[in-house]
N, C-alpha and C positions, 0 to 999 in steps of 0.2 A: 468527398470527405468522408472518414468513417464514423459511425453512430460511435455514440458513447455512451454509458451507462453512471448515472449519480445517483447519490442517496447522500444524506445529513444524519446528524446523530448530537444531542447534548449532553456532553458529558461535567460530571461535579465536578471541574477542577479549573485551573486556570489553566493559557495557554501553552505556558513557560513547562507547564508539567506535563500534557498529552503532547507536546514536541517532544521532549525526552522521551517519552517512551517510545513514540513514533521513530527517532535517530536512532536508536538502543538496536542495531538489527540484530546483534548478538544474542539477543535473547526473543528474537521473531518467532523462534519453534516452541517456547513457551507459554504462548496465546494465542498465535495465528490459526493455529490449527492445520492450515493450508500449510505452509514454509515449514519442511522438516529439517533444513541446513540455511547458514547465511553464515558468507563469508564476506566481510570488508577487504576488497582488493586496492582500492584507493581512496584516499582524502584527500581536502580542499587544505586552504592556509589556516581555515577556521577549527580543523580536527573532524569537520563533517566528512560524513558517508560520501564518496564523490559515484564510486565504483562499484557493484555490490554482486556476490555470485548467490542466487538462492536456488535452494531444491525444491520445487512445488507439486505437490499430490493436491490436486486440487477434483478428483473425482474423474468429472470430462475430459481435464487437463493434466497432465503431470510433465513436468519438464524440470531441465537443469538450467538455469539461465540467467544471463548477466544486466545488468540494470544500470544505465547511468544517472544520478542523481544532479538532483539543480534546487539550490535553498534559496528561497527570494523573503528577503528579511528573518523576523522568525517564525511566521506564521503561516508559512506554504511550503510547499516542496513537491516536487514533480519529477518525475519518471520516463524514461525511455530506452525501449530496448537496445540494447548492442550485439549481443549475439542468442541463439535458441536451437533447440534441437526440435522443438515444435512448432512454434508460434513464430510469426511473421511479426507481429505487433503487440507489446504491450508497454502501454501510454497512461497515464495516471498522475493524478496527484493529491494530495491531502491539503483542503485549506483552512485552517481553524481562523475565528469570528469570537471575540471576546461579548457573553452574553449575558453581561451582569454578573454583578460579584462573582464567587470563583466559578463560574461556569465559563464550558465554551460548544460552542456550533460545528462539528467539525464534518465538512463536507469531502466526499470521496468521488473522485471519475477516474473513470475505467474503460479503454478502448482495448479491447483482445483482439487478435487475428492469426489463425490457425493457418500450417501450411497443409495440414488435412482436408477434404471439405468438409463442411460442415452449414448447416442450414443457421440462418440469419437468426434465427429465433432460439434457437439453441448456442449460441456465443452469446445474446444478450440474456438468455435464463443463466448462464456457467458466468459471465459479467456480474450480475444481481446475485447471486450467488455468496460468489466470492467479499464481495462490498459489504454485505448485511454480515458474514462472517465476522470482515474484518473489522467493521465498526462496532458488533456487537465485542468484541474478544477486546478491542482497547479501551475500548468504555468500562468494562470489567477489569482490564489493568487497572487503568489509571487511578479507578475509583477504589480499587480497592489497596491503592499504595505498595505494591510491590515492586 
C-alpha cells in the first residue's frame, strides 16, 4: 500500500463555503499556486467537477494531468488519477469537519507516485510540499471572501 501524506488546517468559514471554493477549479490558478490551467472535462447530475484536466508546476513535479473526482455528501471529496505524462499516482482528498461556529477543520492526503525514480523521501517532502501550499492558499481564499 502507498504512504500518504496529511496535514489539517482551520479555516474561518463554514463548510458550505471552503467546498465552494474547493469545487470552483476554474479559478485553482488564482491561489493554488501550483495549478497554472484547470479545465472541467465532465460533471456529475449534481453540476460537480466529475472530470478535471490541470496543469501543475509544482517545482519537483510538473505535469499535465487528468483527475477524476468523487463528492461523498458535501463535505469530502476525493481524487484519483486517470491519465499523466509523469506521475503514476495521484490520490487525494479534502475532508472538511465543521469546528464550531463558522469554522471548519479541513484535512488534505496526498498519495504521489512518479514514473521517474525518485527516492521515498523526496515524494513525501514534494507531498508536504504541495499540501501546506494548498491549504495555506484556500485558508487565504476562503477567508478572505473572494
Amino acid at each position: 500500500m502507498a504512504e500518504h501524506t496529511s496535514s489539517s488546517i482551520t479555516i474561518e468559514a463554514a463548510p458550505a463555503d471552503v467546498m465552494g471554493v474547493i469545487a470552483d477549479f476554474a479559478r485553482y490558478p488564482e491561489w493554488t499556486g501550483e495549478v497554472k490551467e484547470a479545465e472541467v472535462l465532465a460533471t456529475d447530475a449534481a453540476g460537480r467537477a466529475e472530470k478535471v484536466r490541470l496543469l501543475l508546476d509544482a517545482g519537483a513535479i510538473k505535469d499535465d494531468h487528468t483527475l477524476a473526482y468523487t463528492w461523498t455528501g458535501d463535505n469530502e471529496v476525493s481524487w484519483t488519477l486517470v491519465k499523466s505524462q509523469m506521475l503514476r499516482a495521484l490520490d487525494g482528498s479534502y475532508r472538511l469537519t465543521p469546528a464550531g461556529g463558522d469554522r471548519t477543520e479541513v484535512t488534505y492526503q496526498l498519495t504521489v507516485d512518479v514514473k521517474i525514480p525518485m527516492l521515498g523521501m523526496i515524494k513525501r517532502k514534494a507531498e508536504k510540499v504541495i499540501i501546506d501550499r494548498a491549504l495555506a492558499g484556500l485558508k487565504k481564499r476562503v477567508e478572505s471572501g473572494a
